[in-house]
C-alpha positions as CSV (number, residue, x, y, z in Angstrom):
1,X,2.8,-1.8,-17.3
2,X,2.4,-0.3,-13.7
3,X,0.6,-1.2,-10.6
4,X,-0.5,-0.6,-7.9
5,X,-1.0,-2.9,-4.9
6,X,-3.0,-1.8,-1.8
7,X,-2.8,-3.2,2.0
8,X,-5.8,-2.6,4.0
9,X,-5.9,-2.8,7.6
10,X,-6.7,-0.9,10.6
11,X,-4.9,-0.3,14.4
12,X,-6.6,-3.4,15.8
13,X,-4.9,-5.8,13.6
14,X,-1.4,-4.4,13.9
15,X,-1.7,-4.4,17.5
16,X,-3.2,-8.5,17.8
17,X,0.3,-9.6,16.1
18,X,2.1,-10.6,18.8
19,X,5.5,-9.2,20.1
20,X,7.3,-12.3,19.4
21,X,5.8,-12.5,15.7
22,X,6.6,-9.1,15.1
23,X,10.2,-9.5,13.7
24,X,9.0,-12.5,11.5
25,X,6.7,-10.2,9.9
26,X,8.7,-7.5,9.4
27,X,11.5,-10.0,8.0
28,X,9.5,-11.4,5.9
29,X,7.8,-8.1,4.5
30,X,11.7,-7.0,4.2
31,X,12.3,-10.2,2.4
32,X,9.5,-9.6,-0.3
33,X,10.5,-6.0,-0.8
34,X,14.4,-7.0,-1.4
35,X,13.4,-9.5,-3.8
36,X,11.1,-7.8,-6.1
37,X,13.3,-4.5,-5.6
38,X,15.9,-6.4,-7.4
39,X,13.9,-7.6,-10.0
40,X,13.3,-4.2,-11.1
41,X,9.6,-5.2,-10.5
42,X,9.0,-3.2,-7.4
43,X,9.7,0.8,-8.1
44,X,8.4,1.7,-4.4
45,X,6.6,0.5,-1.0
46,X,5.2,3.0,1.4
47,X,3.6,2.4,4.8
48,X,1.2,4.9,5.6
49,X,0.2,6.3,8.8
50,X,-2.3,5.2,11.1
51,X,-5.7,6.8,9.6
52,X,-6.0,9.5,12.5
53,X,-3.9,11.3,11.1
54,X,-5.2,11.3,7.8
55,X,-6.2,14.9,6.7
56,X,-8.8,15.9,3.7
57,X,-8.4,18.7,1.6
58,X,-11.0,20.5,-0.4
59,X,-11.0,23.8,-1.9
60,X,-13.6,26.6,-1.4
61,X,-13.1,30.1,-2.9
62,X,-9.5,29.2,-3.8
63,X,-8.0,28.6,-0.3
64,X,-7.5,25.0,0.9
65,X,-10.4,23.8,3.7
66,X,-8.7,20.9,6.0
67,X,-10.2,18.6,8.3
68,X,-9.8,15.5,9.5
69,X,-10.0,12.1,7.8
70,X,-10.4,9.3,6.5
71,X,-12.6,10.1,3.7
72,X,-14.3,7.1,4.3
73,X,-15.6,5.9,7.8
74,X,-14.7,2.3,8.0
75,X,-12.9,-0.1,9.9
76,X,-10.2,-0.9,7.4
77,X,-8.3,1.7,5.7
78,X,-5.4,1.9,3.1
79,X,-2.0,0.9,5.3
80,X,0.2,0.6,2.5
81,X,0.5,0.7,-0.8
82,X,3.5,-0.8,-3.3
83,X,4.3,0.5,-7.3
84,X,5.1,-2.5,-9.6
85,X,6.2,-2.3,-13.2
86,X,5.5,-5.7,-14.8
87,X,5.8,-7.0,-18.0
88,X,1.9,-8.5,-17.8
89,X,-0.6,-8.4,-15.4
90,X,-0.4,-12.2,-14.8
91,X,3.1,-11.5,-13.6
92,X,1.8,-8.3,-11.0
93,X,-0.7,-10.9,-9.9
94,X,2.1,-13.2,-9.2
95,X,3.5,-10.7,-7.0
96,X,0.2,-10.1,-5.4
97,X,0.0,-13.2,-4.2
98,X,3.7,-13.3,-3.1
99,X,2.8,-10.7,-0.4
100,X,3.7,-12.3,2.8
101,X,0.3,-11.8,4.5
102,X,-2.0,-12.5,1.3
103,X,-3.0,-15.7,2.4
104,X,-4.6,-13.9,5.3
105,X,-6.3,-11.0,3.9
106,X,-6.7,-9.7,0.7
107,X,-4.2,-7.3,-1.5
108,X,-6.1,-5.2,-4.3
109,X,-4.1,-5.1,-7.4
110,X,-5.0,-2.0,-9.9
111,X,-3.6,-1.1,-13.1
112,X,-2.0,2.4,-13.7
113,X,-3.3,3.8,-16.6
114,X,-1.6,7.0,-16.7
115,X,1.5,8.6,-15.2
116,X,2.5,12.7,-15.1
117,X,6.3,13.0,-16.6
118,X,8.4,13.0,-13.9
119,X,9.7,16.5,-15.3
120,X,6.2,17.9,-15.3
């Protein structure tokens, strides 16, 4: 079964980790990654950008309307997200709760419930 885990965060908290820390955290994210990467568990991790330069796309009379994001207007926003393929969802909880900064804040853990063929 997939899933997916989602990192909230925002600017503000990037920025209070201090220089010096930085490298830890990085390592240790690295570290997670590696691990569950070679597990077979982890099938991708993507940072995203910082939510400025989010974009939302709507359609109106068949031509795509851009502006600016996020959709939502709050202070945390999706930073990163990971794909897991587990063999239970006690084991993607596991993982969850492996993530290097989840004793800090919280990581969201959802089930997949349907995936497009990758030849679709």
């Amino acid at each position: 079964m997939k899933y997916l885990l989602m990192i909230y965060g925002n600017q503000e908290k990037w920025d209070s980790i201090p220089a010096e820390e930085f490298p830890q955290a990085v390592a240790a994210q690295d570290a997670f990654n590696k691990r569950y990467r070679e597990s077979g568990e982890l099938l991708g991790a993507y940072g995203l950008a910082d939510a400025v330069n989010s974009k939302l796309v709507r359609r109106k009379d068949g031509a795509p309307v851009v502006t600016d994001g996020p959709y939502l207007e709050t202070k945390e926003y999706m930073a990163s997200f990971y794909l897991l393929d587990c063999e239970s969802e006690e084991r993607a909880l596991e993982i969850a709760a492996d993530m290097p900064f989840a004793d800090q804040d919280p990581v969201e853990l959802w089930p997949v419930l349907h995936e497009a063929p990758a030849d679709a």
